[in-house]
py3Dmol code that shows the C-alpha trace and the ligand (Angstrom):
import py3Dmol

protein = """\
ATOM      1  CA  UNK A   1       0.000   0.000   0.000  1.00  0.00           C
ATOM      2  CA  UNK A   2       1.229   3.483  -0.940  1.00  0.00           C
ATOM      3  CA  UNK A   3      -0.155   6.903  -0.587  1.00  0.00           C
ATOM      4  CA  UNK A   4      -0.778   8.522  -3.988  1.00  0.00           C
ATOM      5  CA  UNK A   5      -2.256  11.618  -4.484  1.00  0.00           C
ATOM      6  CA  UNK A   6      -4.461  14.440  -2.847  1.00  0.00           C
ATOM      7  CA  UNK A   7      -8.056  15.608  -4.440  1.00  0.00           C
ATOM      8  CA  UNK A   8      -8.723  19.458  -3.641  1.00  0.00           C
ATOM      9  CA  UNK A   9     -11.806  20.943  -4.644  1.00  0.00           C
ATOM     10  CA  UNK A  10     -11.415  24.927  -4.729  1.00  0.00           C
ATOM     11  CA  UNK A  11     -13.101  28.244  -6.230  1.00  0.00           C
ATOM     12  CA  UNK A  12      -9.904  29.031  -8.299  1.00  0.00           C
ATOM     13  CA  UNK A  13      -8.023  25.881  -9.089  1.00  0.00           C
ATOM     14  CA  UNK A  14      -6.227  27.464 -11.831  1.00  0.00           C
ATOM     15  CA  UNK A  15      -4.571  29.837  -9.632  1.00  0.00           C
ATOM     16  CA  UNK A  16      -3.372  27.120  -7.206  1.00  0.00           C
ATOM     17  CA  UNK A  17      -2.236  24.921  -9.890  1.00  0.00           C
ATOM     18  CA  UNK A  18       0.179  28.622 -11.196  1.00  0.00           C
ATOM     19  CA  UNK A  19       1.303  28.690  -7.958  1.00  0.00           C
ATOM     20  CA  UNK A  20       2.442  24.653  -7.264  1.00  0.00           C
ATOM     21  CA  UNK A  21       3.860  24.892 -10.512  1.00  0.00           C
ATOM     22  CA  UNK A  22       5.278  27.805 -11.192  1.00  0.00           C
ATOM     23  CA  UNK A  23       6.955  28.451  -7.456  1.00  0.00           C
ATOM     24  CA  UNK A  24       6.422  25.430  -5.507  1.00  0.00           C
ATOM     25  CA  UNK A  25       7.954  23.408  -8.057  1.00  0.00           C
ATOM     26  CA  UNK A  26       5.468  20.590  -9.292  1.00  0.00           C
ATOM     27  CA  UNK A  27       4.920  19.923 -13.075  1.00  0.00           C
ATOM     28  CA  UNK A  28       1.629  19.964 -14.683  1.00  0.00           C
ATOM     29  CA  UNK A  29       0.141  16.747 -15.809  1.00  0.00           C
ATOM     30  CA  UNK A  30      -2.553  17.728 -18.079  1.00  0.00           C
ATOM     31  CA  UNK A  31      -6.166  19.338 -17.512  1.00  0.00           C
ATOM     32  CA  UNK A  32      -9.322  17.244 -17.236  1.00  0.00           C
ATOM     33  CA  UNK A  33     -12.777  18.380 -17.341  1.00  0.00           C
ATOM     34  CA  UNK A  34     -11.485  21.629 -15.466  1.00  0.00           C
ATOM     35  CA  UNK A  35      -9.365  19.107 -12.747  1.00  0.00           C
ATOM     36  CA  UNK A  36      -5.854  20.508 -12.625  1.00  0.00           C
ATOM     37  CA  UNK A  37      -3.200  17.710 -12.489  1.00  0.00           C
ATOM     38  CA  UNK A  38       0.730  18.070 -10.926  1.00  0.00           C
ATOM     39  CA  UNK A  39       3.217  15.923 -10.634  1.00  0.00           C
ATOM     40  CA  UNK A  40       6.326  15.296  -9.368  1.00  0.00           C
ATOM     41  CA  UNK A  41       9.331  13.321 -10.888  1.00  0.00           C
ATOM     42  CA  UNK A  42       8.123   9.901  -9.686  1.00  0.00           C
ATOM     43  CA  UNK A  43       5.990   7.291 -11.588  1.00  0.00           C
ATOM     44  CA  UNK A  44       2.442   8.629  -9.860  1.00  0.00           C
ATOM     45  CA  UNK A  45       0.662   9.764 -12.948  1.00  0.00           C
ATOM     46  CA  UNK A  46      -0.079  13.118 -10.727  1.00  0.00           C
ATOM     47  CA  UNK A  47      -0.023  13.676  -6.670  1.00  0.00           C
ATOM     48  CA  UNK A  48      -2.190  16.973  -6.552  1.00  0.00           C
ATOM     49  CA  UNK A  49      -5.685  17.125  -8.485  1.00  0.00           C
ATOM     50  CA  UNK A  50      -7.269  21.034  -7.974  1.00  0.00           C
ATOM     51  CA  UNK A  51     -10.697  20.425  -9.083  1.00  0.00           C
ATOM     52  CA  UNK A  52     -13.374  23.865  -9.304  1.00  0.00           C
ATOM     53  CA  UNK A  53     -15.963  24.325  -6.737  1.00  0.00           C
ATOM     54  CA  UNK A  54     -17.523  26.970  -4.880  1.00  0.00           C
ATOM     55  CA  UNK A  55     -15.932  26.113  -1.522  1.00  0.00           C
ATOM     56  CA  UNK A  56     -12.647  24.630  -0.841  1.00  0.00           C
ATOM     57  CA  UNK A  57     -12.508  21.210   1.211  1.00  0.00           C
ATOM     58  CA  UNK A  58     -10.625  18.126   0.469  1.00  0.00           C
ATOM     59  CA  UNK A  59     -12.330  15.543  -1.947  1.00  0.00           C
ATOM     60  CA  UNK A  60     -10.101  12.420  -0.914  1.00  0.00           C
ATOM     61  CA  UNK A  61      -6.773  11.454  -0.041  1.00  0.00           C
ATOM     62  CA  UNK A  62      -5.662   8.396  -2.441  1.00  0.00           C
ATOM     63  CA  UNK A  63      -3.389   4.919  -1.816  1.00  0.00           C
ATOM     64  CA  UNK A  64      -2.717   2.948  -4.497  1.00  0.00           C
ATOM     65  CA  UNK A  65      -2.904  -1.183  -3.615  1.00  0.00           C
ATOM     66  CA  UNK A  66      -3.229  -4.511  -4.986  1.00  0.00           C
ATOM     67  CA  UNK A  67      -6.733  -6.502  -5.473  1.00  0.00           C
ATOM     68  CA  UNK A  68      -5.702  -8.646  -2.338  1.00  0.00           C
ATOM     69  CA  UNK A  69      -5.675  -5.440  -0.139  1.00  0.00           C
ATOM     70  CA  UNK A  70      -8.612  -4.071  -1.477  1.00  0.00           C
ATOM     71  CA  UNK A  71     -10.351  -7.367  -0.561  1.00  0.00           C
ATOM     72  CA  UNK A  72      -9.392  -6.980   2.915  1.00  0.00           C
ATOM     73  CA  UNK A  73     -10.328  -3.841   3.086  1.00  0.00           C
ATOM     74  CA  UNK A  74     -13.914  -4.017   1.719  1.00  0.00           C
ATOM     75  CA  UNK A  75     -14.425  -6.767   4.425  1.00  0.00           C
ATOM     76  CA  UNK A  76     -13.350  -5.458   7.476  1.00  0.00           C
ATOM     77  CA  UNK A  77     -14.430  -1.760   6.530  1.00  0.00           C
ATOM     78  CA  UNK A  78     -18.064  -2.983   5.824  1.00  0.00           C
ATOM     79  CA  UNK A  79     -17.501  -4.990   9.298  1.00  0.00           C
ATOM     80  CA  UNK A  80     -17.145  -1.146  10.886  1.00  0.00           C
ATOM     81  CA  UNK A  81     -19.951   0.230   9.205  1.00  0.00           C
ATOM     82  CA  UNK A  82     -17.874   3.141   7.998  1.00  0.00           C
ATOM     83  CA  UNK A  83     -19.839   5.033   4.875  1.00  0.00           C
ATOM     84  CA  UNK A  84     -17.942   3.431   1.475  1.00  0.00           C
ATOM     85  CA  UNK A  85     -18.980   3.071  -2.013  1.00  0.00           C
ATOM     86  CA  UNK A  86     -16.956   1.228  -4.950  1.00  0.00           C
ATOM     87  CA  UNK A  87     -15.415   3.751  -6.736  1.00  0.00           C
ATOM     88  CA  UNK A  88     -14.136   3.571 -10.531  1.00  0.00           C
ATOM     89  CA  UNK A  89     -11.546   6.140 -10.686  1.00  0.00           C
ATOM     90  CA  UNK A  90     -11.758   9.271 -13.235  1.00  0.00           C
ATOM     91  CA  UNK A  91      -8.687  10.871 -12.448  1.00  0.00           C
ATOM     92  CA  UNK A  92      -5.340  10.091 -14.464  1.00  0.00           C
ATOM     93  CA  UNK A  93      -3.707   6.352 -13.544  1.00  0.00           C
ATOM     94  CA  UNK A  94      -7.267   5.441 -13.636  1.00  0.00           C
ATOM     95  CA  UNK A  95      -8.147   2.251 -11.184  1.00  0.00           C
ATOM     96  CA  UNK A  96     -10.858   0.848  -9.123  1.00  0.00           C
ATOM     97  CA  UNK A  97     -11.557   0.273  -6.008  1.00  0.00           C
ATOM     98  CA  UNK A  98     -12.973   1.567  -2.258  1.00  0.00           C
ATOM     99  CA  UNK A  99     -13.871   5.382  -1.036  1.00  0.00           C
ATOM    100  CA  UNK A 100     -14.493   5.301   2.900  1.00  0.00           C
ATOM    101  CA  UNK A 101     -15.272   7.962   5.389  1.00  0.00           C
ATOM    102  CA  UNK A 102     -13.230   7.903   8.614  1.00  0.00           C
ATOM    103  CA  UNK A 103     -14.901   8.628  11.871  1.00  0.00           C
ATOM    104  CA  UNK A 104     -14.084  11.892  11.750  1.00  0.00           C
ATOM    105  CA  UNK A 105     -15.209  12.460   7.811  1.00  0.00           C
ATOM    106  CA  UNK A 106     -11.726  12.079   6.242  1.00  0.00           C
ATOM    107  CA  UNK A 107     -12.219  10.498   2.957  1.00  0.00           C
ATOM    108  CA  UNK A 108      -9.731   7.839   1.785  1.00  0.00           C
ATOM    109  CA  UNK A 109      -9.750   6.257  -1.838  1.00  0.00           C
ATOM    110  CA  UNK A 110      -7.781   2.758  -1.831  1.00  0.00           C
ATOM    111  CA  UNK A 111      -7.276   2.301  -5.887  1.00  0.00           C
ATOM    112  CA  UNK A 112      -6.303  -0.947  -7.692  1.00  0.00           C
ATOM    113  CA  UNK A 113      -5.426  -1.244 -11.137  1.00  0.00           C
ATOM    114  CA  UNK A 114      -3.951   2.196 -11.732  1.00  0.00           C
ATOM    115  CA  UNK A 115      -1.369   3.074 -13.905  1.00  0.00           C
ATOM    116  CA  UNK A 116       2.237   4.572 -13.296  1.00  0.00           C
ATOM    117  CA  UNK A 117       4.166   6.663 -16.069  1.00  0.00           C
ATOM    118  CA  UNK A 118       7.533   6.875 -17.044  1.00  0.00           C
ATOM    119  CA  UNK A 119       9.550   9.063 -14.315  1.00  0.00           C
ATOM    120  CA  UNK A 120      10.812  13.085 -15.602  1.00  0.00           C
ATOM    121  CA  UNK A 121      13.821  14.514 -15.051  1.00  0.00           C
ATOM    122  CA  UNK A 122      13.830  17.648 -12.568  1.00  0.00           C
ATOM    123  CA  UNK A 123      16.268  17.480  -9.359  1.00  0.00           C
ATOM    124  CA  UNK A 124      13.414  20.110  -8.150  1.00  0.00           C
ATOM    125  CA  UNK A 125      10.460  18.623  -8.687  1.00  0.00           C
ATOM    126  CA  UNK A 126       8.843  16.985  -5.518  1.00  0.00           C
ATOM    127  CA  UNK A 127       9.511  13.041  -5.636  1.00  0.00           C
ATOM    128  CA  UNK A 128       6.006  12.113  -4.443  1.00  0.00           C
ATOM    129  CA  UNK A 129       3.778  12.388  -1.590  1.00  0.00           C
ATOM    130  CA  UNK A 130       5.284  11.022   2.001  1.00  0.00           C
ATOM    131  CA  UNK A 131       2.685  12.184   3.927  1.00  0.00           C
ATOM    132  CA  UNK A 132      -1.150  13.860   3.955  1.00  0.00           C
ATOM    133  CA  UNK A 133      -1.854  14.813   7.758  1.00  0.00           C
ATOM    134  CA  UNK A 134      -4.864  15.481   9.471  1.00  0.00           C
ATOM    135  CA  UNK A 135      -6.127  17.323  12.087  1.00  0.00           C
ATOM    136  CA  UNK A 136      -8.050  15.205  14.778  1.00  0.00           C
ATOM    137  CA  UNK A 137     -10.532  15.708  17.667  1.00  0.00           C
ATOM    138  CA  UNK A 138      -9.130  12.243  18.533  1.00  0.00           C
ATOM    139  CA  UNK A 139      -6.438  11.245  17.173  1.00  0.00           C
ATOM    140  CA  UNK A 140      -5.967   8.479  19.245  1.00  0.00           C
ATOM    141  CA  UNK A 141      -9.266   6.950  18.344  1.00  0.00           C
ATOM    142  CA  UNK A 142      -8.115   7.479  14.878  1.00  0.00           C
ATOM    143  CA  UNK A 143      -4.877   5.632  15.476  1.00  0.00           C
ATOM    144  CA  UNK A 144      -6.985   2.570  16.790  1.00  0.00           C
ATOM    145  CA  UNK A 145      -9.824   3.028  13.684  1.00  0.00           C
ATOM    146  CA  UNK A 146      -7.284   2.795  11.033  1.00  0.00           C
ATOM    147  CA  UNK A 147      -5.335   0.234  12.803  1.00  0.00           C
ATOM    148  CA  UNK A 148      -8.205  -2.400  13.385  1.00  0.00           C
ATOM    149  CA  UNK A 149     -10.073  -1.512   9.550  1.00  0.00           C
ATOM    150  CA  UNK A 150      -7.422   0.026   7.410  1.00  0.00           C
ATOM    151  CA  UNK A 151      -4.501  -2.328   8.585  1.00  0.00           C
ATOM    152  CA  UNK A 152      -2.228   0.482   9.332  1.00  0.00           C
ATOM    153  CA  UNK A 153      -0.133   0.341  12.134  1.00  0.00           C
ATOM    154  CA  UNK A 154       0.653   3.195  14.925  1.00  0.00           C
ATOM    155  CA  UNK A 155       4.660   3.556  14.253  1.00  0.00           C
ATOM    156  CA  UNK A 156       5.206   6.471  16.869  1.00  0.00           C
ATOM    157  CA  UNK A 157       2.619   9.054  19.759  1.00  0.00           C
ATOM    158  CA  UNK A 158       3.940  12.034  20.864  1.00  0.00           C
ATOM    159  CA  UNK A 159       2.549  14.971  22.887  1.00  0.00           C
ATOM    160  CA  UNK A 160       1.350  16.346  19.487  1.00  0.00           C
ATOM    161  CA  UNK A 161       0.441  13.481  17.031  1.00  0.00           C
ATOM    162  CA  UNK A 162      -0.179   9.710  16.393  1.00  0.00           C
ATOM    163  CA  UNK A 163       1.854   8.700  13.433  1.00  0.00           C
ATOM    164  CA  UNK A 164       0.847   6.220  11.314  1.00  0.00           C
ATOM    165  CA  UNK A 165       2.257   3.948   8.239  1.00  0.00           C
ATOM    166  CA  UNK A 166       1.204   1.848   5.608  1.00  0.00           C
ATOM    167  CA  UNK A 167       4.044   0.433   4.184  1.00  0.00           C
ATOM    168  CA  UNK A 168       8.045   0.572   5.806  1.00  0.00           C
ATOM    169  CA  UNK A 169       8.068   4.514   5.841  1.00  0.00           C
ATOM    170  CA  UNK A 170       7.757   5.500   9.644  1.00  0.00           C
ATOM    171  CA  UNK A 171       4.068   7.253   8.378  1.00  0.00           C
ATOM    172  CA  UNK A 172       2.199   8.316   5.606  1.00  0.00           C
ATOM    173  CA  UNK A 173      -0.328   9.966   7.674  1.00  0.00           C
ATOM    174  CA  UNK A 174      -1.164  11.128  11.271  1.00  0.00           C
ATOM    175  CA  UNK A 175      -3.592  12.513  13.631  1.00  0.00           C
ATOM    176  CA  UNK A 176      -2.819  15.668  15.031  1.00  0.00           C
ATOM    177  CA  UNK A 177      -3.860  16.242  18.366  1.00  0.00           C
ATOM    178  CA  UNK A 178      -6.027  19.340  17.294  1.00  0.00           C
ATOM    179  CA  UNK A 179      -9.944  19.539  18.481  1.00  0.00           C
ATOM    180  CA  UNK A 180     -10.526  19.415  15.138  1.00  0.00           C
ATOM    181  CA  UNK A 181     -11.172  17.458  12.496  1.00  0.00           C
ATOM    182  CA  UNK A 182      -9.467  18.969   9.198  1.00  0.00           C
ATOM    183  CA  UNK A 183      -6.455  19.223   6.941  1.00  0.00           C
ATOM    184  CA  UNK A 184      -3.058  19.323   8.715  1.00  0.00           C
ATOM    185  CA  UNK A 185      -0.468  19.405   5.800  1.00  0.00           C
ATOM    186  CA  UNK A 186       0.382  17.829   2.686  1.00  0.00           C
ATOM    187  CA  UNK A 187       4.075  17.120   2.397  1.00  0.00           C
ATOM    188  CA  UNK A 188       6.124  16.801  -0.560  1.00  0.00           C
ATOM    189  CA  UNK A 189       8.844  14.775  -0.942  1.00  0.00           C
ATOM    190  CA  UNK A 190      12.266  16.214  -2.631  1.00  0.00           C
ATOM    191  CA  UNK A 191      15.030  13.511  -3.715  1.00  0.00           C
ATOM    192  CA  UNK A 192      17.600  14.743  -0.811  1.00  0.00           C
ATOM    193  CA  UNK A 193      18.320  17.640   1.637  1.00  0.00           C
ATOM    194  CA  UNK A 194      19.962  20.069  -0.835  1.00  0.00           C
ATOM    195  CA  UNK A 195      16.504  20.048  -3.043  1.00  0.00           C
ATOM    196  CA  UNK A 196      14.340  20.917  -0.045  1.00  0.00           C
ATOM    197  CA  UNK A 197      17.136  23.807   0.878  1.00  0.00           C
ATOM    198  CA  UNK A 198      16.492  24.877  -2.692  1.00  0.00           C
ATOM    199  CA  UNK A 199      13.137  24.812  -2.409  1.00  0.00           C
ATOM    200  CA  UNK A 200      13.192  27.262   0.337  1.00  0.00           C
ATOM    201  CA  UNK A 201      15.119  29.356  -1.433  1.00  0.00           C
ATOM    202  CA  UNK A 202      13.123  29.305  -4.548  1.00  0.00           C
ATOM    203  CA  UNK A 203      10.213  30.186  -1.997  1.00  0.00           C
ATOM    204  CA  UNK A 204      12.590  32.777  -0.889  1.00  0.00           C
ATOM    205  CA  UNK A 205      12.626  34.441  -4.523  1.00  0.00           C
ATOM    206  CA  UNK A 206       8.958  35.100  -4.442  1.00  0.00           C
ATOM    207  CA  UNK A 207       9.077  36.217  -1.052  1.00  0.00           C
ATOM    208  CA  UNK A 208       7.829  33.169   0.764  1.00  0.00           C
ATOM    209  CA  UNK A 209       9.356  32.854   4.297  1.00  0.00           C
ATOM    210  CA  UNK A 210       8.718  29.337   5.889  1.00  0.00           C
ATOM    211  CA  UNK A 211       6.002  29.289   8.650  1.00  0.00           C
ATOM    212  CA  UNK A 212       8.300  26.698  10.458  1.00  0.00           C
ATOM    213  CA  UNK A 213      11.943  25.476   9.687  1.00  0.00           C
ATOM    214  CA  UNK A 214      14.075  24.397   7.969  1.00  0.00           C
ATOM    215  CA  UNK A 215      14.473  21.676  10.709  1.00  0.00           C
ATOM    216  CA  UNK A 216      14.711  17.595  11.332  1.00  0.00           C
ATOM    217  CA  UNK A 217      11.798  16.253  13.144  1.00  0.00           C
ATOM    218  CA  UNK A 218      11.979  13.467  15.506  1.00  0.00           C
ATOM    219  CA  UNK A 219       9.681  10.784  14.789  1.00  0.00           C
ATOM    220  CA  UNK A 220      10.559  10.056  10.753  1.00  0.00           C
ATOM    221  CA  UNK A 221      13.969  11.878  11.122  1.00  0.00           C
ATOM    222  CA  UNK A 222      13.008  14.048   8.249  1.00  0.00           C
ATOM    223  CA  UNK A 223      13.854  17.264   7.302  1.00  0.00           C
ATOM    224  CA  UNK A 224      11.454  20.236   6.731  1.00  0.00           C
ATOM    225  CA  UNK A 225       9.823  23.492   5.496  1.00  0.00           C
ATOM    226  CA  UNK A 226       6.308  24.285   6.037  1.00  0.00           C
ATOM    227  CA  UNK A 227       4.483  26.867   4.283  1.00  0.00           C
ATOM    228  CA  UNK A 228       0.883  27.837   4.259  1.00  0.00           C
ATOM    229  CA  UNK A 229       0.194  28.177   0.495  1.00  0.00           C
ATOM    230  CA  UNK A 230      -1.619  31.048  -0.902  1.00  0.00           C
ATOM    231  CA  UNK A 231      -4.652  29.158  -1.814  1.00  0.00           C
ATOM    232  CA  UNK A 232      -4.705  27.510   1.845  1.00  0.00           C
ATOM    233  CA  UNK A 233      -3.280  24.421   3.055  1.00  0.00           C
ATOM    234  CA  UNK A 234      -0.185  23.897   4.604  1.00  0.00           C
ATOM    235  CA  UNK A 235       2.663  22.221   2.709  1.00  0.00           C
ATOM    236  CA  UNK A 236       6.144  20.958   3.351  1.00  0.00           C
ATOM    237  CA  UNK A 237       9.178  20.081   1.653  1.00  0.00           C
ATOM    238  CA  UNK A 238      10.606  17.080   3.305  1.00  0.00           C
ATOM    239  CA  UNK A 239      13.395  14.534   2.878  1.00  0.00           C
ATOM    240  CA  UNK A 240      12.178  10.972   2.920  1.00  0.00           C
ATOM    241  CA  UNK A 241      11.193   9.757   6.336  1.00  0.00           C
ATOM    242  CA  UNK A 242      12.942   7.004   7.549  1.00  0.00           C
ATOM    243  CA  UNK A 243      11.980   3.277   7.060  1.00  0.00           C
ATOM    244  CA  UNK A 244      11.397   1.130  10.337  1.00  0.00           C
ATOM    245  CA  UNK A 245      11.155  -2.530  10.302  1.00  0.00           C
ATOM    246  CA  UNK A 246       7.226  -4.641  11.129  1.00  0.00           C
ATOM    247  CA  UNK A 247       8.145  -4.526  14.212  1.00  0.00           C
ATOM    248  CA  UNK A 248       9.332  -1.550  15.165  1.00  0.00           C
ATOM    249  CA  UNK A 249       8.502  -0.218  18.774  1.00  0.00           C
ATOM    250  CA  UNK A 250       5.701   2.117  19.140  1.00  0.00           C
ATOM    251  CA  UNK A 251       7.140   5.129  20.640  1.00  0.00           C
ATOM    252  CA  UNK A 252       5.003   6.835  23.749  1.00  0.00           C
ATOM    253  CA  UNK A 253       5.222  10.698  24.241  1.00  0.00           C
ATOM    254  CA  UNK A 254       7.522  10.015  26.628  1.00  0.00           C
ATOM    255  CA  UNK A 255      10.112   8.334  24.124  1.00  0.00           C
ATOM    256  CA  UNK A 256       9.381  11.942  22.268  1.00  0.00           C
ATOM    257  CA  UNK A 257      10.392  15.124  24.896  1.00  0.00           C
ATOM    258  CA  UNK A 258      12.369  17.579  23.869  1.00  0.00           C
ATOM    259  CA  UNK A 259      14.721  19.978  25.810  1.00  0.00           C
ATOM    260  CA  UNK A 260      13.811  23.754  26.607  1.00  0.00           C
ATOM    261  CA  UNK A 261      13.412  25.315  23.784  1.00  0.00           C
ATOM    262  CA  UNK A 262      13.820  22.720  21.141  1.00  0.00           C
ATOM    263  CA  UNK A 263      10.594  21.518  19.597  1.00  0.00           C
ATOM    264  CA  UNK A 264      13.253  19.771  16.729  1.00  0.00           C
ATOM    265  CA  UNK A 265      16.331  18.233  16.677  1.00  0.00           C
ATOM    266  CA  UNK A 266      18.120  21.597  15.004  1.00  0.00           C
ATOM    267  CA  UNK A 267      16.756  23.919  16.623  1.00  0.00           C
ATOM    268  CA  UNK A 268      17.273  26.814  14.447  1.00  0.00           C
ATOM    269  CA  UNK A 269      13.960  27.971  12.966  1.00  0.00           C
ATOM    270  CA  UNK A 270      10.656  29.739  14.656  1.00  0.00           C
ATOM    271  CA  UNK A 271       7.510  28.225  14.207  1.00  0.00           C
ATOM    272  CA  UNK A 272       4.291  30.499  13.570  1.00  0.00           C
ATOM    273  CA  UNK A 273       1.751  28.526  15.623  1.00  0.00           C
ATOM    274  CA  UNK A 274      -1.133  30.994  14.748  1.00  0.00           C
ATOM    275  CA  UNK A 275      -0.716  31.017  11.276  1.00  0.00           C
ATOM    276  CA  UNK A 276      -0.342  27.768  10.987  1.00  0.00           C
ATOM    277  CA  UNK A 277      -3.314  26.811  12.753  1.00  0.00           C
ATOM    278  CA  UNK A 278      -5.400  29.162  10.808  1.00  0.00           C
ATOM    279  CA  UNK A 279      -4.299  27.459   7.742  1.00  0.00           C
ATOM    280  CA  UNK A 280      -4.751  24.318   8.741  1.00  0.00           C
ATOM    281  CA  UNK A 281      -8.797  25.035   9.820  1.00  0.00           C
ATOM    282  CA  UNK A 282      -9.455  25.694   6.333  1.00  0.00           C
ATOM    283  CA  UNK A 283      -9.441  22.650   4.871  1.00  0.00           C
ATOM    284  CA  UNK A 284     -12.551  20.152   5.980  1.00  0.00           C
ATOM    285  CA  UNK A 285     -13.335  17.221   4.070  1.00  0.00           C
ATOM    286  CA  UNK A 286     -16.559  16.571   2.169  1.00  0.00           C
ATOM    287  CA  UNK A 287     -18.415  13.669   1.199  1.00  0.00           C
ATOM    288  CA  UNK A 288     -19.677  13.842  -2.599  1.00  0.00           C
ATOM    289  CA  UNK A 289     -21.329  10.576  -2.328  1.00  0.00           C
ATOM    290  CA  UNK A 290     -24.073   8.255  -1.074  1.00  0.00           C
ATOM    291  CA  UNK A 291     -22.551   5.223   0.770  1.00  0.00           C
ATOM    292  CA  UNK A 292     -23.573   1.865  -0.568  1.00  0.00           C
ATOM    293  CA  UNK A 293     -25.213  -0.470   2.018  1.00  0.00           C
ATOM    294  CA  UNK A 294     -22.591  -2.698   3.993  1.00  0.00           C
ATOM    295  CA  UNK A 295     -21.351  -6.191   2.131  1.00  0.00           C
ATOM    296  CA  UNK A 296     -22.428  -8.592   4.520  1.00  0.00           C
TER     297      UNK A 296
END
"""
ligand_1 = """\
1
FE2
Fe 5.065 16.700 7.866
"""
view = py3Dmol.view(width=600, height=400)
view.addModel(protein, "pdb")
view.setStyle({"model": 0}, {"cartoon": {"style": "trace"}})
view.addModel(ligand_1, "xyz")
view.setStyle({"model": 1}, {"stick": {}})
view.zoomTo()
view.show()
């Protein structure tokens, strides 16, 4: 299982699209039916769809997986009674499969059968995805839900989060400890350190200052740049997180403290708490579709 891509539906995709591609640092992918695709340099057909609508929310957050994982999926998903419908994807890469609501309305699409394309050059362009992030009013019950339904596994809790993973990467998502239930980030991944440190300095050029780092977190040992984009949501520029073995130990906040002062392992950036938040409020999810009654 792999995360893909992020669906956005916005009032002026074609401005957000100008801005991921033209500053950011994403390459188009083509234009459907008024559904803006970007990619990176990686064999995802696209990892950012900016579809029009009159309010912005987030349409789905997409993982790409074989027919054996979607099986498990449909049964133990209709065993939770969470709202799902078979889905035959229209976006590029195509596929089929499963779009579920989480407890706390985050939409997931789980896609077999899609395609990949041949990977571009561009030692700027984001890799891929590593992880979409959301904001939780319990993010530990999340943890559990997509444990016991999804299959995930809980790689590392701190004071702030529940990370989560789906494949060897230490997470591809997490619940944010946040009262709310919403869009936390979307972060990008850039082939190595020196293309995120360009990438803040290309921000730099069109007089984007980071709302937080550069740093190196803690849990995933990645490094970072956040930025609330101009159309909304936060993004980040990150290095790869780390891999962990099955059975890595599930860190407790306690495995996670930090000394005075240090809420990373550089220490060298500010962080701008309020902005960030405000960004991250922004982004809800919303369900397009009726759910299908359960399997069995
Ligand atoms: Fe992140």
């Amino acid at each position: 299982m792999k995360l893909r891509s992020i669906e956005f539906a916005l009032p002026d995709p074609a401005a957000a699209a100008a801005f991921m591609i033209d500053v950011w640092g994403m390459a188009p992918a083509g234009m459907v039916g008024g559904t803006h695709y970007l990619r990176g340099s990686g064999t995802f057909p696209y990892l950012v769809a900016l579809a029009p609508a009159a309010d912005e929310f987030v349409r789905s957050t997409t993982f790409v997986c074989d027919d054996a994982e979607l099986a498990g999926l449909r049964t133990r998903i209709a065993h939770a009674g969470w709202p799902c419908r078979d889905v035959i994807s229209n976006d590029l890469g195509g596929g089929q499969g499963l779009i579920v609501e989480l407890p706390e309305g985050e939409i997931l699409r789980f896609l077999a059968g899609t395609a990949e394309v041949a990977p571009i050059e561009g030692r700027d362009l984001p890799v891929k995805l590593t992880h979409v992030v959301f904001n939780s009013i319990d993010a530990e019950a999340s943890g559990h839900a997509v444990e016991q339904v999804l299959g995930f596994r809980v790689s590392d809790r701190t004071k702030g989060m529940v990370f989560v993973r789906c494949n060897d990467s230490h997470h591809s998502t997490a619940f944010a400890r946040a009262g709310i239930a919403s869009l936390n980030h979307v972060a990008f991944e850039m082939a190595d350190l020196d293309a995120v440190m360009r990438g803040i300095g290309r921000m730099r050029d069109h007089r984007h200052a980071p709302a937080w780092g550069p740093g190196r977190h803690g849990p995933g040992a990645n490094v970072y740049a956040y930025y609330i984009a101009p159309f909304g949501p936060v993004i980040e520029f990150s290095t790869a997180v780390e891999k962990v073995p099955a059975d890595y130990r599930t860190g407790e906040p306690d495995d996670w403290t930090w000394p005075p002062n240090r809420i990373d392992q550089w220490g060298i950036s500010d962080k701008d708490f309020a902005g960030l938040r405000a960004a991250e409020e922004r982004f809800k999810f919303k369900r397009e579709w009726d759910a299908q009654a359960p399997a069995g």
